[in-house]
C-alpha positions in Angstrom: -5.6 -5.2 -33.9 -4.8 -5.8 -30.2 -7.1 -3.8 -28.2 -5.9 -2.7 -24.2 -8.9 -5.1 -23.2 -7.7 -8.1 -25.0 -4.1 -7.8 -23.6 -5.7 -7.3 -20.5 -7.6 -10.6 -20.8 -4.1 -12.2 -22.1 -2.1 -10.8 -19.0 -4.8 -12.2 -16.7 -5.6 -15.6 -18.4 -1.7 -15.8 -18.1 -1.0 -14.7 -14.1 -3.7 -17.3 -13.7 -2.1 -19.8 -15.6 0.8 -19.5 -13.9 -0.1 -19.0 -10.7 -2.5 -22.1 -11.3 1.2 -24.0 -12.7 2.9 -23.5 -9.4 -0.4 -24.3 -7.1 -0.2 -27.8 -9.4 3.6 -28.2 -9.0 3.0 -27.9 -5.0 0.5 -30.1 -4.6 2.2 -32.5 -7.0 5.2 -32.5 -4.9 3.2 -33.2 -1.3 1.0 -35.6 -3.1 3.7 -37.5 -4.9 
């Protein structure tokens, strides 16, 4: 059973993930 606070955690864990994907993919692209 999926409670509101773990779909919270999931939706946060994944904004962060992403938001963590495109910081990665910036800094890949100045850095080389």
């Amino acid at each position: 059973m999926i409670t509101l606070e773990t779909k919270t955690f999931f939706a946060i864990c994944y904004s962060q993930a992403i938001l963590g994907g495109i910081a990665g993919y910036m800094l890949g692209g100045i850095f080389g």
